[in-house]
C-alpha positions as CSV (number, residue, x, y, z in Angstrom):
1,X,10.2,-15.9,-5.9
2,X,8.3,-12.4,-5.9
3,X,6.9,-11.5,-9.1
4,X,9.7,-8.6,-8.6
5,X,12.9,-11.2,-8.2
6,X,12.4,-11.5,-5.0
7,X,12.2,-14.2,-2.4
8,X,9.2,-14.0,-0.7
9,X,7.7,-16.5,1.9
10,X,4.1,-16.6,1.3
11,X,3.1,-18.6,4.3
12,X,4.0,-15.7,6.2
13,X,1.3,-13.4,5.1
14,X,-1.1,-14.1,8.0
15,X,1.8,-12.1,10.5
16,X,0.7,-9.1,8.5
17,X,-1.3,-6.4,11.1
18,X,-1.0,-3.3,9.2
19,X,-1.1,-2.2,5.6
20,X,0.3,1.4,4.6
21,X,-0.3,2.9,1.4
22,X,0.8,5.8,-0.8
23,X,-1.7,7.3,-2.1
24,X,-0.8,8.9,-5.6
25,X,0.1,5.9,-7.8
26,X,-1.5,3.7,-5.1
27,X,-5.2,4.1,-3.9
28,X,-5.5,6.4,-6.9
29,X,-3.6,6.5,-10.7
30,X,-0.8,8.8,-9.6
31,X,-2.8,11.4,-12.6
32,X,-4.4,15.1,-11.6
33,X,-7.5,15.7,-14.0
34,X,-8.2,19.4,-14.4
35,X,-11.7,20.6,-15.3
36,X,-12.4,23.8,-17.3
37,X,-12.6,25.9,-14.3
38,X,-9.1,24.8,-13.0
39,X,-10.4,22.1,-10.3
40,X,-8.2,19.3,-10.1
41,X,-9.8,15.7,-9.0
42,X,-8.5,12.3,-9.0
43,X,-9.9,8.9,-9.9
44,X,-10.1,6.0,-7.1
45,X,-11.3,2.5,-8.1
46,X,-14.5,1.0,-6.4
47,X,-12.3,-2.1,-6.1
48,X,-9.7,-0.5,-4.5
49,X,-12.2,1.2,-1.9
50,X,-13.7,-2.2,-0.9
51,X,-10.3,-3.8,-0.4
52,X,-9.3,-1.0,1.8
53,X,-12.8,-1.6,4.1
54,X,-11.9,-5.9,3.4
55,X,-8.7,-5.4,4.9
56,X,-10.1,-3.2,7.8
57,X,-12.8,-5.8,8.8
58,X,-10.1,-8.5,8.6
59,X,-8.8,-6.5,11.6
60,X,-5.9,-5.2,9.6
61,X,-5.0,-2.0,10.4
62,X,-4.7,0.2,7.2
63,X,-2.8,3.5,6.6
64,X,-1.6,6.1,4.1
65,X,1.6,7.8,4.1
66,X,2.0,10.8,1.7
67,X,4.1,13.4,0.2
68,X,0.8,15.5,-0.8
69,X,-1.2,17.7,1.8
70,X,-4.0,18.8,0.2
71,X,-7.7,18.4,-0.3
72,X,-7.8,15.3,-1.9
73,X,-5.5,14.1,1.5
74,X,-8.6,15.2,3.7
75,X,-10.8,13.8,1.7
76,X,-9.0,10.0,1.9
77,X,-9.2,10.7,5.7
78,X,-12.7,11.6,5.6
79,X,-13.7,8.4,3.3
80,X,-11.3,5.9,5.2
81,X,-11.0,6.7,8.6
82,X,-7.4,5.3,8.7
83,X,-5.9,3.6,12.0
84,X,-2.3,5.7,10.9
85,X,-2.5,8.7,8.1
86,X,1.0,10.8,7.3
87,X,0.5,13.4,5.4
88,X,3.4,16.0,3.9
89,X,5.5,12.9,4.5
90,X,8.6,13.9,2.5
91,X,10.7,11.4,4.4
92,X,8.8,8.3,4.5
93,X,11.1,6.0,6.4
94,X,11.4,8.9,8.8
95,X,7.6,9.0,8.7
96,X,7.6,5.4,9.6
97,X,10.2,4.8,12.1
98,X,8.3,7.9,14.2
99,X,5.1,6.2,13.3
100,X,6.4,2.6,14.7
101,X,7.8,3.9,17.5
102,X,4.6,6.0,18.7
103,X,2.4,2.9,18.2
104,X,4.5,0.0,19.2
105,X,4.6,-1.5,15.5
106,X,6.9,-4.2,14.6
107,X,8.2,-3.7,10.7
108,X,8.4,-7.4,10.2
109,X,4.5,-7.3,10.1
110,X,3.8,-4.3,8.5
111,X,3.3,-4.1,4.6
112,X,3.3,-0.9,2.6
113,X,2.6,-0.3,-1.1
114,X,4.2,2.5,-3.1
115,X,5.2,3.9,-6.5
116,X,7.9,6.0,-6.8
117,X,11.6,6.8,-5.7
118,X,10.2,8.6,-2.4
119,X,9.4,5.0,-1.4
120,X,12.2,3.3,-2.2
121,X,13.7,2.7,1.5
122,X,10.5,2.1,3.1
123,X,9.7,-0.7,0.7
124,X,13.3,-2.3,1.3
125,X,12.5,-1.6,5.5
126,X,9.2,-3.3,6.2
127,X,8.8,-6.7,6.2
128,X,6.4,-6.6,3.1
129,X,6.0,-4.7,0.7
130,X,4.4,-4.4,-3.0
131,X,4.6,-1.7,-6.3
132,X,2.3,-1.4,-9.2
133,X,3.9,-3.1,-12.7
134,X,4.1,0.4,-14.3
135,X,7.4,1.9,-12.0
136,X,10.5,2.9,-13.0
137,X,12.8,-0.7,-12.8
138,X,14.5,1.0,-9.7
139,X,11.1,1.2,-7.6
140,X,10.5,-2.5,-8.7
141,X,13.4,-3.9,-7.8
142,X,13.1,-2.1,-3.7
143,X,9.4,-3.5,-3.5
144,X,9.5,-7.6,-2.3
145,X,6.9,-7.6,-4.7
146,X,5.8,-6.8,-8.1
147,X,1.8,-6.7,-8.3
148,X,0.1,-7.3,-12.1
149,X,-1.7,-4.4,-12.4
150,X,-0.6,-1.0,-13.3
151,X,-0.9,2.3,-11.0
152,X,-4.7,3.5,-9.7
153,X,-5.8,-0.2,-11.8
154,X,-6.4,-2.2,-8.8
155,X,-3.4,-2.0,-7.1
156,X,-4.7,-2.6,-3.6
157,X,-7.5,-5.0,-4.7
158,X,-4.3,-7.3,-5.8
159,X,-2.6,-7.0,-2.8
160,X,-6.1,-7.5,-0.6
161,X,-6.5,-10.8,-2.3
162,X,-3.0,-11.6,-2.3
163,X,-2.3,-11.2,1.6
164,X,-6.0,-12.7,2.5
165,X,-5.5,-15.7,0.3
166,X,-1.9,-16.4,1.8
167,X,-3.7,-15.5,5.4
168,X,-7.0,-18.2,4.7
169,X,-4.8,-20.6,2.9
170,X,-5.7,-24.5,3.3
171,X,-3.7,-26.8,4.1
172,X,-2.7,-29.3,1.4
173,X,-4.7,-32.9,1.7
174,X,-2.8,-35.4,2.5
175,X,-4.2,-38.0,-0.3
């Protein structure tokens, strides 16, 4: 069983080829800080950036789909240089099947982390998926997976490990 309730077949993490995150709540803590002179900025985790680049030289393809089309967006492109990047994605599943379609991807081997009720249906569609600990019980329960860690704590770290572990598991001994 997931940590969310839900079967999940672990031996089945090396079909994974792409990873597609939100990014509020995901790669960063879902929280806008706002300076004295009005500038907003947003907090990413070291951890979280090296996962993204572990995943990439795995020869995972990584993504973001988002709701948000801003600076912080361009910026994420900038720093990343994602294989897929949605932004003013309202309709995520939408977002996706266009996305799929366009570049030939099978949902069965794609995994996509989010946070909130826009993600709902996309983390029932794809084959895998993941949510931080700290959602709303109706998020939790879409997501094949519940991670440990709360939103913008390490939420992509978790899954690195967690999909690269499955992917380089040994073998049990036969003794």
């Amino acid at each position: 069983m997931g940590r969310g309730g839900h079967f999940f077949d672990f031996h089945c993490f090396r079909l994974i080829c792409v990873v597609l995150l939100d990014i509020d709540g995901i790669l960063t803590d879902g929280a806008v800080y706002v300076d004295s002179l009005g500038k907003e900025t947003k907090r990413i985790q070291f951890d979280d950036i090296d996962a993204i680049f572990k995943l990439k030289r795995e020869g995972i393809k990584v993504g973001f789909i988002t709701g948000e089309d801003n600076d912080f967006c361009q910026y994420v492109k900038t720093r990343f240089n994602p294989d897929f990047f949605l932004v003013g994605c309202k309709d995520k599943l939408g977002g996706f099947k266009k996305l799929a379609e366009k570049n030939n991807l099978d949902k069965e081997t794609v995994c996509y982390a989010g946070d909130s009720e826009r993600d709902i249906e996309l983390l029932k569609y794809v084959g895998y998926s993941f949510a931080p600990n700290d959602v709303d019980l109706i998020v939790k329960n879409s997501a094949k997976m519940v991670l440990k860690v709360s939103r913008g704590q390490g939420v992509i770290k978790e899954l690195t490990e967690i999909i690269l572990q499955k992917k380089y598991q040994p073998k049990p001994s036969r003794a």
